[in-house]
N, C-alpha and C positions, 0 to 999 in steps of 0.2 A: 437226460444224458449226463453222466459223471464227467470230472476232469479229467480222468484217465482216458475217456474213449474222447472224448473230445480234443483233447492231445493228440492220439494216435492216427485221427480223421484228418487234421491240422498237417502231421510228417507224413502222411500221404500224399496231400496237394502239395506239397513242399516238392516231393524227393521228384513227382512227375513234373514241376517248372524247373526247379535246377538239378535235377538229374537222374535224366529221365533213360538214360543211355548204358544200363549195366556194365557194357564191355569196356567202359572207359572210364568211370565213375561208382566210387564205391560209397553207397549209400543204406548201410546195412545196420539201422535204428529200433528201438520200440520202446516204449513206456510204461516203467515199474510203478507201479501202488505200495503205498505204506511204506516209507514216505515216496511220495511223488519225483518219478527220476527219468532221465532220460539215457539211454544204454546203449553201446553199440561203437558202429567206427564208421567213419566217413572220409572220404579223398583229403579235401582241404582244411584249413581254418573256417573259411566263407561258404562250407557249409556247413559247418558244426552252428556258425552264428546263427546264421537262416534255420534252421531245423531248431533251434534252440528260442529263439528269438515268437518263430510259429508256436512251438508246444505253451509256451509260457502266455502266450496270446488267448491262443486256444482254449486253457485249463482255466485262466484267470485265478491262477497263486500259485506259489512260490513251486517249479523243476530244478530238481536237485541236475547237474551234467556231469552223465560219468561217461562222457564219449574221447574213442580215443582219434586222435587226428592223424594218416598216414605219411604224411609230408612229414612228421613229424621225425619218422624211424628213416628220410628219404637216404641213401647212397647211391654212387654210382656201382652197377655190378655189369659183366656182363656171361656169355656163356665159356666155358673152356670145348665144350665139346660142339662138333659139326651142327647140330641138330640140336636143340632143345625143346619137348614139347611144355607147352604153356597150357594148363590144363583151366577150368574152372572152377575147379573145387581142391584143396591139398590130397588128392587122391590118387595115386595111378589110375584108377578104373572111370576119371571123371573124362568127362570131355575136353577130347584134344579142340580148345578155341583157335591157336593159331602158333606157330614155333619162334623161337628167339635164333639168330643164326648165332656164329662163330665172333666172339669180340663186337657183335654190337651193341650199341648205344645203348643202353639199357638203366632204369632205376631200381635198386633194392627198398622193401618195406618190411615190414613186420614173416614171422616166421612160425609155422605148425608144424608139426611133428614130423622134421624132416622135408618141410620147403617153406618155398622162400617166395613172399608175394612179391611179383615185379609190372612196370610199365612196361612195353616194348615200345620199340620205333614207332610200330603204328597204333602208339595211342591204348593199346587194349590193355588191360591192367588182369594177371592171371598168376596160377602158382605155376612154380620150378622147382623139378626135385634139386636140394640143394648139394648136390653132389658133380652134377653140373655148370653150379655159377662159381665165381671167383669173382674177386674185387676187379674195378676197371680203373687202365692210368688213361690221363686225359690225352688225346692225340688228335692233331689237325688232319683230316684225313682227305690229303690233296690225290690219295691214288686209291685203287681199288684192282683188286683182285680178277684176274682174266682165266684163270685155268683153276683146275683142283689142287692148287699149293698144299704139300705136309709140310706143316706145322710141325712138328715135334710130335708126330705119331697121328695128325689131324688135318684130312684133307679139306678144308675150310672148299665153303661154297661159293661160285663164282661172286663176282659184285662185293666179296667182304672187306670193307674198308679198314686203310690202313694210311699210313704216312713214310714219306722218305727221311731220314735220318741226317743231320746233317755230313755222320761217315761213311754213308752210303746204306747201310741198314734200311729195313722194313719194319717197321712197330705196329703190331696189336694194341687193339683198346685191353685183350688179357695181358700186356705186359710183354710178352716173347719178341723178338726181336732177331729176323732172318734176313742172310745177305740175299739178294732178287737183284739180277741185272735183267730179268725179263718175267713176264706171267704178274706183271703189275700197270696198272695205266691212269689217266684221270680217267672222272668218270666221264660217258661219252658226252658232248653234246644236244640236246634231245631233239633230233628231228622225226620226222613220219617216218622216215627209212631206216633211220636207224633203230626205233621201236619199233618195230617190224621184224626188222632183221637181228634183233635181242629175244623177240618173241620167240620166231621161229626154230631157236636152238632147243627150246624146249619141247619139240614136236617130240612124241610119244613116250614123252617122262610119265609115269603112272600116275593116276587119280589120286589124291590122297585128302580126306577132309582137312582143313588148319593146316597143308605143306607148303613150304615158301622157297624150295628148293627142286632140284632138278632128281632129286632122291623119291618126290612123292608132291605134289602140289594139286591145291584147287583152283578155285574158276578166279573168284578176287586173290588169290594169293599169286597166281600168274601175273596178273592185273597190277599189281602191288610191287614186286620183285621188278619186271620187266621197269616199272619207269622208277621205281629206287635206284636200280643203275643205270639211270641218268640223271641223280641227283632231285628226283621230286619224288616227296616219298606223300602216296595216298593212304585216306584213312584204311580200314584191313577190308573190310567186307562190302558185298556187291549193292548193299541197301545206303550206307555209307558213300561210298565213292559217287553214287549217282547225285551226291550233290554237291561236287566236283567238276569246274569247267561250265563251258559254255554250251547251251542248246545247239542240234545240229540236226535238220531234218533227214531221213532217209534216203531223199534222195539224192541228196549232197555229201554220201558220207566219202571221207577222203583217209586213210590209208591213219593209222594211230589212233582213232577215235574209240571211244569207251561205248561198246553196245549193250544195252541192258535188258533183260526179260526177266520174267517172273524168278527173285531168288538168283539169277544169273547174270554174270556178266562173260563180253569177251572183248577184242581186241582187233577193230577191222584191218585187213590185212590191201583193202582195197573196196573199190565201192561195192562190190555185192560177194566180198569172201571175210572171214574174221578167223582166227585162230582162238581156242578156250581149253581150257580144262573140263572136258565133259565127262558127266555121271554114265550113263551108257555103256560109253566105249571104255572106259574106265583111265583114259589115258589125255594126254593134248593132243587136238588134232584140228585140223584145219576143216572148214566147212562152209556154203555158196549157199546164197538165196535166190541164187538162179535155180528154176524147177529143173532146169534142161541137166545139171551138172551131177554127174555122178556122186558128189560128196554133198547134195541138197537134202538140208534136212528138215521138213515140211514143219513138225509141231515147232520149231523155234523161228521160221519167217511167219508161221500167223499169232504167235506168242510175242512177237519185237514191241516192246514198249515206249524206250526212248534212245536217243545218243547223244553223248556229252564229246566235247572237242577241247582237250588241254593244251595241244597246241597249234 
């Protein structure tokens, strides 16, 4: 076996112990011949070392690094528009992973022909067409958004964090800056009724793969949203979040607990009802693991896997 493959076998083990999780780590390596190099881009500094530190181990002489570090290119950005989809690849046509909302928290990196890679809030790292980000001003965001506020031509999404002004103003993390004597609040305090009762507004918003809005949302992007606005923000997907909180047997489930099944999650609405984002119906809808209830839906109480309890 060569240096080179020996190398490449090395940032293999590597990229599956520290990072093993694409949606949140960018670990995208491989190893040139003649001369001896290593290529590519990676999330942090600490993993260029590691991946660099392995190959050079591996080969046993001299890896040229020609890796670029994304932290590197880091700014704050965030969306101007309602919606942003965050795709996986700089492609319109790639897969929508999951949306950036309106002025959130967001980090800019490096840029492809017309987008722009970003972190969002929950951790997933994806392109934006750059026509929808704009630079972010930094803002303590003691309130959050209760109705579909226009913006300057942009009905921001419920939960979109913002700040009161010491003039009385409303500040975006885009910068814009509107008077609100109402349609703004903290965010709620998190109990079981009141996720629940956050949940529920979403009842028959449409299905939508990657939406984190009341325009089109999935099963974790419900999951995600609902306790964002209450100030805990989960990681984005249903594989993800189940290792979040505390175990919770089924027959103890009590009203905000996170229920999970194959690829799914949802949100108990009480001990034997949950509300989700279901594939099916194509929409959010509430549904009982009581056989006896009109809205029981048989393959998901003998699919129940586990449930976690955040609060």
């Amino acid at each position: 076996m060569d240096a080179a493959r020996r190398a490449t076998l090395a940032l293999q083990r590597c990229r599956s112990r520290w990072a093993p999780d694409d949606r949140v780590a960018v670990f995208d390596l491989h190893v040139e011949r003649d001369p001896l190099a290593l290529v590519g881009t990676v999330s942090t500094p600490a993993l260029r070392e590691r991946a660099l530190s392995a190959a050079r181990d591996a080969a046993r002489e001299p890896v040229d690094c020609e890796v670029r570090v994304l932290d590197s290119y880091a700014r704050p950005v965030t969306a101007t528009v309602r919606t942003a989809a965050v795709r996986a690849d700089p492609d319109p046509g790639a897969e929508r992973v999951t949306e950036l909302r309106y002025g959130a928290d967001a980090v800019g990196f490096d840029t492809a022909d017309g987008w722009h890679r970003v972190r969002v809030p929950d951790g997933y790292v994806g392109w934006v067409d750059e026509d929808a980000l704009g630079d972010a001003v930094a803002v303590d965001p003691d309130v959050q958004t209760t109705d579909d506020l226009a913006v300057y031509g942009v009905a921001v999404p419920h939960g979109t964090e913002c700040e009161r002004t010491g003039d009385g103003l409303v500040r975006f993390r885009t910068g814009v800056e509107v008077e609100r004597t109402d349609g703004v609040v903290p965010p709620a305090e998190p109990t079981r009724e009141s996720v629940v009762s956050t949940a529920l507004e979403y009842l028959g918003t449409r299905y939508r793969w990657g939406g984190v809005t009341d325009d089109g949302i999935d099963c974790s992007g419900l999951s995600w949203v609902v306790y964002h606005r209450h100030g805990v923000t989960l990681p984005r997907d249903a594989d993800q979040q189940r290792g979040v909180g505390d175990p919770v047997s089924r027959d103890e489930l009590v009203a905000g607990d996170l229920l999970f099944f194959p690829g799914h999650v949802a949100i108990a609405t009480g001990p034997q009802s949950f509300v989700h984002a279901y594939g099916p119906p194509e929409a959010v809808v509430e549904n009982s693991f009581d056989p006896t209830a009109d809205d029981y839906v048989a393959d998901l109480d003998e699919s129940f896997a586990c449930a976690r309890r955040l609060l």
